[in-house]
N, CA, C and O of each residue as an XYZ file, in Angstrom:
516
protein
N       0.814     -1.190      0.000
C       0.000      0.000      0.000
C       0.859      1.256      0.000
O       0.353      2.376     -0.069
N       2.336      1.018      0.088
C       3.246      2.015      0.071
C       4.040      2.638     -1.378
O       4.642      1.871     -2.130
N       3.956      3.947     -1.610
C       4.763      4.076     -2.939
C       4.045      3.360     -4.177
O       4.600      2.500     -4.862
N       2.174      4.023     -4.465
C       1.579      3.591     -5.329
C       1.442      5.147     -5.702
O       1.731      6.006     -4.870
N       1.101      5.390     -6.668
C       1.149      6.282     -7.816
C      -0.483      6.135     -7.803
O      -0.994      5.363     -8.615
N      -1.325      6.887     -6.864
C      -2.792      6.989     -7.332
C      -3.320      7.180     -8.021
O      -2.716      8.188     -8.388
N      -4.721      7.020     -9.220
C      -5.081      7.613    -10.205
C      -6.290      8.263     -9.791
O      -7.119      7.353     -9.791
N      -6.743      9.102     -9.510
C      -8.162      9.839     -8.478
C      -9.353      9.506     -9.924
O      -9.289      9.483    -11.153
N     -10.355      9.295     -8.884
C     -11.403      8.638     -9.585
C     -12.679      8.879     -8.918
O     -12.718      8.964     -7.690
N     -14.134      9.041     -9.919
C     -15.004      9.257     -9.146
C     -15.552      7.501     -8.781
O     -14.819      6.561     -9.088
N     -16.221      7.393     -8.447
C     -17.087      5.927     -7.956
C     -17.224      5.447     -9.173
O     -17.748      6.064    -10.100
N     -16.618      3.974     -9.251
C     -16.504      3.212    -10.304
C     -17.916      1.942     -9.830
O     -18.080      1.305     -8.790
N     -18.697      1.988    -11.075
C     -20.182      1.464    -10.989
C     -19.958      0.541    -12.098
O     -19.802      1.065    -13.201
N     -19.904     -0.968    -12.005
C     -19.611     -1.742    -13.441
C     -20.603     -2.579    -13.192
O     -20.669     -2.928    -12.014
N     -21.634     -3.151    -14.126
C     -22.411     -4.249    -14.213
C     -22.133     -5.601    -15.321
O     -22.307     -5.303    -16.503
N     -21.718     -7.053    -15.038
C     -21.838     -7.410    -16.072
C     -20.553     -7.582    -16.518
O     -20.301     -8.306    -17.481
N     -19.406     -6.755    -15.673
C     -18.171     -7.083    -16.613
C     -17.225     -8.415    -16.097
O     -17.593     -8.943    -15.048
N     -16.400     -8.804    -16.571
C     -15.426     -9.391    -16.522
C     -13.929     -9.819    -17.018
O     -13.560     -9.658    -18.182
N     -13.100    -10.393    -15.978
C     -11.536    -10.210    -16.501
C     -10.809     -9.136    -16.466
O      -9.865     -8.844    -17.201
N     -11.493     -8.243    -15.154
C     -10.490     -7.294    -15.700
C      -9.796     -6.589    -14.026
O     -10.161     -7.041    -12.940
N      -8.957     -5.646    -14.148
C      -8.184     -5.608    -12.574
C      -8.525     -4.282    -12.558
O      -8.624     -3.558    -13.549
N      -8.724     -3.942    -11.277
C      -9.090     -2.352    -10.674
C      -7.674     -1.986     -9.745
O      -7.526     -2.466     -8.621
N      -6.853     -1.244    -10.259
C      -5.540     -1.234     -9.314
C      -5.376      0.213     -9.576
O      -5.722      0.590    -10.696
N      -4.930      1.059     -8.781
C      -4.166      1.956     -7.755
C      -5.076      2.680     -8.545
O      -4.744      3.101     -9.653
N      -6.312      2.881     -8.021
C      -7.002      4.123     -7.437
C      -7.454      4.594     -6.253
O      -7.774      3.811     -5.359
N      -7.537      5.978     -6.103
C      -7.948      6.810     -5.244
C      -9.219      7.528     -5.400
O      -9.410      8.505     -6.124
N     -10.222      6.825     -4.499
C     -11.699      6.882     -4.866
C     -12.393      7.520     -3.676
O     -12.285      6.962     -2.584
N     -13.190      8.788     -3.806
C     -13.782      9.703     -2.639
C     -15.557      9.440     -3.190
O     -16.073      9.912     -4.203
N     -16.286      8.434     -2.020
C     -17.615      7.729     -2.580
C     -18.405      8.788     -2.372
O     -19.469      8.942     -2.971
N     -17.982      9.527     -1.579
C     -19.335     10.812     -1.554
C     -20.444      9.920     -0.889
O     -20.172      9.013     -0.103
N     -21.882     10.303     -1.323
C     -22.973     10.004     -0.956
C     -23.249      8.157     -1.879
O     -24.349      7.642     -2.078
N     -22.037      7.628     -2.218
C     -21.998      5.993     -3.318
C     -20.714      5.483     -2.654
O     -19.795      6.109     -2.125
N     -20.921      4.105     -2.840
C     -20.075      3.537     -2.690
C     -18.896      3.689     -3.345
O     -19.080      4.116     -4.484
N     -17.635      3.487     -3.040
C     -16.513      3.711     -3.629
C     -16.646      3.094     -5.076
O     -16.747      3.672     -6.159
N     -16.613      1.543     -4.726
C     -16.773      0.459     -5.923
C     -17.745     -0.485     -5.796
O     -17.626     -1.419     -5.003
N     -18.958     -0.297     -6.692
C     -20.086     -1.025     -7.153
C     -20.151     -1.602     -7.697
O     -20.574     -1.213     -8.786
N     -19.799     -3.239     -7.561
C     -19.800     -4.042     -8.744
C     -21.649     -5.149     -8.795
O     -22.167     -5.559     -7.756
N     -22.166     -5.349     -9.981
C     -23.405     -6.266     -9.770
C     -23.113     -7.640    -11.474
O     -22.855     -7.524    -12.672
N     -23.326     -8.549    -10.680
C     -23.043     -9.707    -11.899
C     -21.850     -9.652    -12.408
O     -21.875     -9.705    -13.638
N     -20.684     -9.556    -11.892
C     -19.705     -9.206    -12.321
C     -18.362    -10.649    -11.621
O     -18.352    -11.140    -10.492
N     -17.452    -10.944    -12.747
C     -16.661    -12.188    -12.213
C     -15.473    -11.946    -12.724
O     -15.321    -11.057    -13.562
N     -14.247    -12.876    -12.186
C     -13.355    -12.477    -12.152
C     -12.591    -11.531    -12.118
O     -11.602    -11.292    -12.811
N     -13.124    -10.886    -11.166
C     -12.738     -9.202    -10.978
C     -11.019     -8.904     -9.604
O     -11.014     -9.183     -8.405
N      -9.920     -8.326    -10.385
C      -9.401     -8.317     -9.253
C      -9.158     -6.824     -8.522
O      -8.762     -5.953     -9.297
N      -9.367     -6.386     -6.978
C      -9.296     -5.218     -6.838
C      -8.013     -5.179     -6.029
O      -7.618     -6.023     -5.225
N      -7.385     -3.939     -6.426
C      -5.723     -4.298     -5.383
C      -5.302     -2.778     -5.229
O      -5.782     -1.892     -5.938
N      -4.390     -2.565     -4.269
C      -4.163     -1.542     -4.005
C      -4.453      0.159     -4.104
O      -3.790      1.180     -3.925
N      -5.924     -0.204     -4.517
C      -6.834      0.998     -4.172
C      -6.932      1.803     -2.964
O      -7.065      1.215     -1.890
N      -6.888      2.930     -2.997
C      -7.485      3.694     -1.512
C      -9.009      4.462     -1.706
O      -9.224      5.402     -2.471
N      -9.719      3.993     -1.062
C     -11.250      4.359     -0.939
C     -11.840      4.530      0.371
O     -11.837      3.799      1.361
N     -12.471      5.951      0.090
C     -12.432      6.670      1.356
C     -13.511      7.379      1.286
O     -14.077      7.426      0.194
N     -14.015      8.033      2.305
C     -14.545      8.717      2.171
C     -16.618      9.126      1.714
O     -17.325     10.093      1.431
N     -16.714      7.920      1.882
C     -18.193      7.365      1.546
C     -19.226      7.381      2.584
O     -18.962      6.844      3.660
N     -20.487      7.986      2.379
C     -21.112      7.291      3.398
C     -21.997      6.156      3.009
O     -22.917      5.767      3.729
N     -21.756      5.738      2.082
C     -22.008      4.086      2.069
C     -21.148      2.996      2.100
O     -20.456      3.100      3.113
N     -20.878      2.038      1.492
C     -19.903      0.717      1.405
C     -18.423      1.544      0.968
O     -18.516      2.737      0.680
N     -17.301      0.986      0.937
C     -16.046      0.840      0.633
C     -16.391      0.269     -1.157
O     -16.351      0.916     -2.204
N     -16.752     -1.326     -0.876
C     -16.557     -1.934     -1.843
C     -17.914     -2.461     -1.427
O     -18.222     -2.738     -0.268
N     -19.051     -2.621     -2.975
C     -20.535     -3.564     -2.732
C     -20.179     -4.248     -3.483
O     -19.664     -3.740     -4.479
N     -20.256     -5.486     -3.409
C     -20.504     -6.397     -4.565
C     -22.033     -7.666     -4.362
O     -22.246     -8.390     -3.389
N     -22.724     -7.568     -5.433
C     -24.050     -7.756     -5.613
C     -24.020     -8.892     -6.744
O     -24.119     -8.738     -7.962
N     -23.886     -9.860     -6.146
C     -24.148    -11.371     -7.353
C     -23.102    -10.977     -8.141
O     -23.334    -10.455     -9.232
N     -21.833    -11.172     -7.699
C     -20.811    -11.321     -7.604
C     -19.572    -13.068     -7.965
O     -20.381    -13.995     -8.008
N     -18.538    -13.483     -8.126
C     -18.435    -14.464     -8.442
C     -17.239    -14.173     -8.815
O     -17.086    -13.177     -9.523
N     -15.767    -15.209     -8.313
C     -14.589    -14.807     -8.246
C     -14.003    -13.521     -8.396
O     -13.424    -13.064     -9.382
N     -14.243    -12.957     -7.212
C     -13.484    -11.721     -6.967
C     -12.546    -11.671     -5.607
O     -12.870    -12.014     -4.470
N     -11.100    -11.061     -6.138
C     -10.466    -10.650     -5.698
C     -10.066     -9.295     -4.915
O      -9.899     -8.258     -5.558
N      -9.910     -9.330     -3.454
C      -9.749     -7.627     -2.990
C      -8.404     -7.459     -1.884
O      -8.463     -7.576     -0.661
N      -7.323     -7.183     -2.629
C      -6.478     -7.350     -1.761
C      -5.370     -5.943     -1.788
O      -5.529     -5.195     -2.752
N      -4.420     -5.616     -0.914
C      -3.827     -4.615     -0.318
C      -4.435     -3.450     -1.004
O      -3.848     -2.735     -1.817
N      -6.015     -3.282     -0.495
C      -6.686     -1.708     -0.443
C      -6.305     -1.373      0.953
O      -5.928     -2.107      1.866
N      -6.599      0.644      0.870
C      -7.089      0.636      2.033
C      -8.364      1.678      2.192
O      -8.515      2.764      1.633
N      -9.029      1.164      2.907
C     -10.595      1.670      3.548
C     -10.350      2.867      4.441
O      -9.576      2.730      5.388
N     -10.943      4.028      4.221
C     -11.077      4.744      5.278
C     -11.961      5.767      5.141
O     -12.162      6.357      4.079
N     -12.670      6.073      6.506
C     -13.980      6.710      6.363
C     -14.782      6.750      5.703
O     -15.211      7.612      4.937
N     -15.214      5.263      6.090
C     -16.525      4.573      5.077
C     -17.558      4.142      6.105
O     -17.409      3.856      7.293
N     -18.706      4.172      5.294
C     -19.766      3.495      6.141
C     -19.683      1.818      6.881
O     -19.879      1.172      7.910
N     -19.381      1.770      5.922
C     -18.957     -0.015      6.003
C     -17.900     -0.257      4.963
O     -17.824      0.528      4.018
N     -17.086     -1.269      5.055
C     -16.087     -1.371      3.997
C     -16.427     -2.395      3.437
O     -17.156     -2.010      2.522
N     -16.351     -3.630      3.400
C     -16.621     -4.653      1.775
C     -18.058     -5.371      2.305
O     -18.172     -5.827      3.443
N     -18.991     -5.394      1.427
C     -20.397     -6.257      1.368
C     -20.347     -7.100      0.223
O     -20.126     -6.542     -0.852
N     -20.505     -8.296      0.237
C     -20.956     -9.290     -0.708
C     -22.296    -10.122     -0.209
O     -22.424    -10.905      0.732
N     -23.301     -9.630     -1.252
C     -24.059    -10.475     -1.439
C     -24.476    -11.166     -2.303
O     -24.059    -10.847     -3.417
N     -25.383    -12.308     -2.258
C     -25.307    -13.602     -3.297
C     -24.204    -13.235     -4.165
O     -24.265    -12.554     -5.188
N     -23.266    -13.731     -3.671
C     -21.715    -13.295     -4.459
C     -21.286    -15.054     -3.994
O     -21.948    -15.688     -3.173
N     -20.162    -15.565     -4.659
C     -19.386    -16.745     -4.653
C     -18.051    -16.466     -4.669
O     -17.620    -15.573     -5.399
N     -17.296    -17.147     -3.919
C     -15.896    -16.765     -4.094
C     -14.826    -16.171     -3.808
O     -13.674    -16.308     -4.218
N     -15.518    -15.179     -2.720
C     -15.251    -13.809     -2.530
C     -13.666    -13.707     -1.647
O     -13.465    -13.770     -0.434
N     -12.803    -13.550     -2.654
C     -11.428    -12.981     -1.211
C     -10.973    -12.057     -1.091
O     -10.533    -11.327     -1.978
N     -10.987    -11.805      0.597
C     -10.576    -10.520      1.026
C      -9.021    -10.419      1.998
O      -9.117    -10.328      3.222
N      -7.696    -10.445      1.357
C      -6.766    -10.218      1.664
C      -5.475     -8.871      2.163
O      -5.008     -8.079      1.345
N      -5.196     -8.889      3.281
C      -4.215     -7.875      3.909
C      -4.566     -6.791      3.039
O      -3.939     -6.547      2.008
N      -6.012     -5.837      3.620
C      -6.551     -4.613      3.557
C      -6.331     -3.962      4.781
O      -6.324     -4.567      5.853
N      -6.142     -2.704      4.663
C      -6.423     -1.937      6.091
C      -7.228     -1.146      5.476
O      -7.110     -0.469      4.454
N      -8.688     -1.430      6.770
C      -9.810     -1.031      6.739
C     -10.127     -0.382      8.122
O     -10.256     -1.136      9.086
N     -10.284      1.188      8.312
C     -10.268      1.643      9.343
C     -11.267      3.640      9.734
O     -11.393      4.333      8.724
N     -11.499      3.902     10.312
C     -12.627      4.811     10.006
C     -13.765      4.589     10.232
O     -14.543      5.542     10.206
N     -14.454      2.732     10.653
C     -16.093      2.860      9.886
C     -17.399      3.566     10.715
O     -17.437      4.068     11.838
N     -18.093      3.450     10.035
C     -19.443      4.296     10.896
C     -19.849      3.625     12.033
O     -19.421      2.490     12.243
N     -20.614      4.165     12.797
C     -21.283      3.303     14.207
C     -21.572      2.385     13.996
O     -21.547      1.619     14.960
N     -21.991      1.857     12.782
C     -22.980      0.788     12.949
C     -21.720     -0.247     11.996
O     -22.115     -1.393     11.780
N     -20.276      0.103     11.443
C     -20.405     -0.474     10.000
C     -19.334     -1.852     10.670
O     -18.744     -2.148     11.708
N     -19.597     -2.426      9.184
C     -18.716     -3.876      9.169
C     -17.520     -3.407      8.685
O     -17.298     -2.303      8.189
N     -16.482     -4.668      8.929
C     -15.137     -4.397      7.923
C     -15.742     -5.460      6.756
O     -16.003     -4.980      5.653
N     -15.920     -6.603      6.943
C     -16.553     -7.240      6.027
C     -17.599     -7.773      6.611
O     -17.841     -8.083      7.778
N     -18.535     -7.867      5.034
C     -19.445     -8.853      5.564
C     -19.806     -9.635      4.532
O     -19.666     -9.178      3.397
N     -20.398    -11.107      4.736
C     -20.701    -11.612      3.193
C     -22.167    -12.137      3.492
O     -22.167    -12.851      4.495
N     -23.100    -12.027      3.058
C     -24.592    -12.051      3.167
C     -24.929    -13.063      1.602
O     -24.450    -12.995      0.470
N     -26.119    -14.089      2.317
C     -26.480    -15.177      1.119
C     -25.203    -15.910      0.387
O     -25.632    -16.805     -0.341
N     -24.211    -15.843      0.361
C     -22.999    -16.150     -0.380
C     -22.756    -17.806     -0.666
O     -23.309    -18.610      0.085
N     -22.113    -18.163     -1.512
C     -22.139    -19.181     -1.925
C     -20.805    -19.452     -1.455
O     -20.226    -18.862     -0.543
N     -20.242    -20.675     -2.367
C     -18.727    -21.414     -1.779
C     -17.533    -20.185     -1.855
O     -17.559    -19.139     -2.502
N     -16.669    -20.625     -1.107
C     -15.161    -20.139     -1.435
C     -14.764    -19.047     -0.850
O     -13.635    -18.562     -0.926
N     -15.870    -18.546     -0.129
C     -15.773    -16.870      0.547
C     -14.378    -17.032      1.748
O     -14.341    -18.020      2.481
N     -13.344    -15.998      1.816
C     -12.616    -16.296      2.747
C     -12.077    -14.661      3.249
O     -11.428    -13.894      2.539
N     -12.525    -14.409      4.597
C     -11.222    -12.620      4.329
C     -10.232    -13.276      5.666
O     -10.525    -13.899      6.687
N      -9.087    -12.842      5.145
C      -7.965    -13.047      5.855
C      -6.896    -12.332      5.725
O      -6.549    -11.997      4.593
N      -6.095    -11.920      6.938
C      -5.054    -10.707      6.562
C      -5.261     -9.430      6.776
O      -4.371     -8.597      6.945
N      -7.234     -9.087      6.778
C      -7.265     -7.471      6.685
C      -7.449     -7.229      8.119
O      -7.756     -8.150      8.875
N      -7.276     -6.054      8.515
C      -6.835     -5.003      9.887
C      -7.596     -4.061      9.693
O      -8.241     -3.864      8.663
N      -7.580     -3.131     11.067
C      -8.226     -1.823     10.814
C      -7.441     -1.273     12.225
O      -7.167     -2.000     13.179
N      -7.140      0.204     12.127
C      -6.470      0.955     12.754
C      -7.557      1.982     13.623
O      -8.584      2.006     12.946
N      -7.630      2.332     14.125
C      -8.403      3.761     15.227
C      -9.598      3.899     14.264
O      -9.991      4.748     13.465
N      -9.933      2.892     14.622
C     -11.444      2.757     14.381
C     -12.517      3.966     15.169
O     -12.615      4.089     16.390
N     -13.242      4.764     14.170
C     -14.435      5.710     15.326
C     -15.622      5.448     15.013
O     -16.199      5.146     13.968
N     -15.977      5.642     16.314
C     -17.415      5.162     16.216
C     -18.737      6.008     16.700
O     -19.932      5.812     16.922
N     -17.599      7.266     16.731
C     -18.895      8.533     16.930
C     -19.093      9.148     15.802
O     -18.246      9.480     14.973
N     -20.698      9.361     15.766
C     -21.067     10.220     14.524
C     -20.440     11.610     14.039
O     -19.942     12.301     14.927
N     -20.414     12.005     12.972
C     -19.707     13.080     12.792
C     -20.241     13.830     11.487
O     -19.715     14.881     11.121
């Protein structure tokens, strides 16, 4: 996550795609999720920084081999959601910032293969602001 060359980006919304890698952006979700993916497979996400949302980090929505590894999360509502998604890995992220209520991950309805392992979160707050 050190000595990446960011590319600033508004909220990346893809339906439907596949094969392809989301790497070193810098994404401010505003009032959207950072990264919205729906029906979407073989997707890999890596060393992104996404911040700044008051919704998800990362949604993924019927979903199916995806990859999410050395992002980092901060000041997000929640950071990664998968639902009816398959597959799903979540590797050495630092995820830190989330809202009162939020997850670092969560995987909801999900099918085989789901695994997060590796990710952290730092000074976590949990007062509204």
């Amino acid at each position: 996550m050190e000595n990446v060359s960011y590319r600033i980006s508004e909220p990346i919304v893809l339906t439907g795609v596949h094969d392809i890698t989301i790497c070193a952006y810098s994404i401010g979700g505003g009032m959207f999720p950072c990264i919205d993916l729906v029906d979407c497979y073989n997707i890999h996400i890596t060393q992104c920084e996404l911040h700044d949302s008051r919704k998800l980090g990362i949604s993924l929505k019927g979903c199916t081999n995806v990859l999410i590894e050395d992002c980092c999360l901060d000041n997000v509502q929640s950071g990664i959601c998968s639902v009816n998604g398959s597959n799903i890995q979540v590797r050495n992220n630092k995820i830190q910032k989330l809202g009162p209520h939020g997850a670092m991950v969560k995987f909801e309805n999900v099918g085989f293969g789901n695994d997060c392992t590796g990710s952290f979160y730092a000074n976590n707050n949990f007062a509204l602001s």
